[in-house]
C-alpha angles and dihedrals in degrees: 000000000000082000093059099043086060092049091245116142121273108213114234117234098205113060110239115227119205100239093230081074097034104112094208092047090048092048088052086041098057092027083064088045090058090034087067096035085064103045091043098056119081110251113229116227123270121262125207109206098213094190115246084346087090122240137315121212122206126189131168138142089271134023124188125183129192104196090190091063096020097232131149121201125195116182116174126054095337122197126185126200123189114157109175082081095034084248123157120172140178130185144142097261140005136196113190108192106205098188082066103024085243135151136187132196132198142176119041096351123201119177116184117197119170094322092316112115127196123193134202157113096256138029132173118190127200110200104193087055110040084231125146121191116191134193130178146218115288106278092008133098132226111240129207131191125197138198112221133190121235111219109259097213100049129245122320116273119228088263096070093065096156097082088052141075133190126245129213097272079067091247120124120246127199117238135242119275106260097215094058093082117184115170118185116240121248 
């Protein structure tokens, strides 16, 4: 202390680095550079690859992916393409499980199929198998629209029989057009 109090110079035991040569300071230093290179640069929308199905396109304000569990998160005015199947869809948020080929949809959900539209909180789409599952809001309903085709030539005459079956009263009724498919869930 009787140094100081002279003005003299007090010797420092620890070297001092200049930080431009300081290796932890230049790694800081370039990890911030790319840092702001990335978060300045547009990210471009997921793709999921659906093997020989074609390609589904998936924007929305922010992606996130996890590659351990191979899953891809969208939150913010999502929109999903996938034109192989004429499918365009919008929601709040999306989760595309790539392990099932799966995707679920959630917040405010619209999926639009060949004219037909389907509305709910929630969707889940299974892509192997073309299947949507839909749930509501609590106390809500989802609600579809489709778009069906009438029959160009008119309804059947008594003479083509063979699309027609009769019913206990002993009238004939017509069948039910084999290419409109609903199948119950299980």
């Amino acid at each position: 202390m009787a140094n100081e109090s002279r003005g003299s110079k007090v010797k420092n035991t620890y070297p001092v680095r200049s930080w431009r040569r300081s290796p932890v300071a230049l790694t800081l230093l370039s990890t911030l550079g790319l840092w702001l290179a990335i978060a300045q640069t547009p990210t471009p929308p997921a793709q999921a690859q659906t093997g020989s199905q074609g390609t589904i396109t998936l924007k929305a304000d922010v992606q996130e992916a996890n590659a351990l569990t191979g899953v891809i998160t969208a939150r913010g005015n999502v929109r999903i393409d996938y034109p192989t199947r004429n499918i365009t869809a919008t929601s709040a948020q999306a989760q595309y499980f790539s392990e099932e080929n799966r995707m679920i949809l959630s917040g405010n959900v619209i999926v639009l199929q060949e004219g037909n539209r389907l509305e709910a909180e929630t969707v889940t789409y299974l892509i192997d198998e073309g299947r949507f599952i839909a749930l509501p809001q609590p106390n809500d309903q989802v609600e579809t629209t489709y778009l069906i085709q009438d029959n160009p030539t008119g309804p059947a005459s008594d003479d083509e029989a063979t699309d027609a079956e009769p019913s206990a009263s002993g009238a004939t009724r017509a069948l039910p057009d084999p290419s409109l498919s609903i199948t119950p869930l299980d």
